[in-house]
GUMISE-844585 format. One record per residue (C-alpha): x, y, z; residue in one letter. Coordinates in steps of 0.001 Angstrom, whole numbers, padded with zeros to 6 digits, always signed. Layout:
BEGIN
XYZa ...
This chain:
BEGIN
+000000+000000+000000x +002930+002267+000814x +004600+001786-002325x +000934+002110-004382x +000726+005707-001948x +004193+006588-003340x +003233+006206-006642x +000168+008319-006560x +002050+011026-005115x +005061+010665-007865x +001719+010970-010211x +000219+013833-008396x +003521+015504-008268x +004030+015263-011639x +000504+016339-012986x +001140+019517-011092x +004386+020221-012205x +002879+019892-015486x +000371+021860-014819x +002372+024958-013242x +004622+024428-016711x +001457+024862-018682x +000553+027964-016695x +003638+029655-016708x +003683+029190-020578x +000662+030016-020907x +000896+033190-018711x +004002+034290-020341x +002157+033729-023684x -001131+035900-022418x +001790+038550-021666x +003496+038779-024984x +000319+038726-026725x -001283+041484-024744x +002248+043502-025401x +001847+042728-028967x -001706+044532-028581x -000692+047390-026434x +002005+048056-029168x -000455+047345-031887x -003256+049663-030478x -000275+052368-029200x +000909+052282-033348x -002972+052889-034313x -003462+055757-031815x -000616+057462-033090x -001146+056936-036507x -005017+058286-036312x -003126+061035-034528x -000765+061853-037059x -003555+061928-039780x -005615+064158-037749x -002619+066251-037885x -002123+066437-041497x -006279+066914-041690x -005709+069814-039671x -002194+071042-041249x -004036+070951-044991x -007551+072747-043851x -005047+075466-042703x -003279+075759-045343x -006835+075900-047111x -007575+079246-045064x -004266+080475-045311x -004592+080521-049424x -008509+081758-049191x -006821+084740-046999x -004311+085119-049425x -006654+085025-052635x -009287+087974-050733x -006421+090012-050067x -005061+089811-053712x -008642+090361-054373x -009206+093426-051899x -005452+095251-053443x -006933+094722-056603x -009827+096871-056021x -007988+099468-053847x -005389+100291-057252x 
């Protein structure tokens, strides 16, 4: 009986070993994916970011050559 106790403890030990090996990999995997992710998602936020940027930078320059055409406009009139 002792030696049939031993074994199921050998077993026992062993299915939890494997078990914590699983985890761990399995944690550590969870953790690279969810970096992946966060570096994914950062990338996209700063890339809608950017483009909002150049959005902004060309309606700007929009105004900037409608100011420029009235004035041209307005010193025509005033010669």
């Amino acid at each position: 009986m002792a030696a049939n106790t031993r074994s199921k403890q050998q077993v026992k030990n062993e299915l939890t070993s494997t078990l914590e090996s699983n985890n761990t990999l399995s944690l550590t995997q969870l953790v690279e994916d969810l970096d992946v992710h966060y570096t994914k998602q950062s990338n996209n936020v700063v890339q809608h970011t950017l483009e909002k940027w150049d959005a902004y930078r060309e309606y700007e320059q929009q105004q900037l050559e409608s100011i420029k055409l009235l004035t041209q406009d307005e010193m025509l009139k005033i010669d």
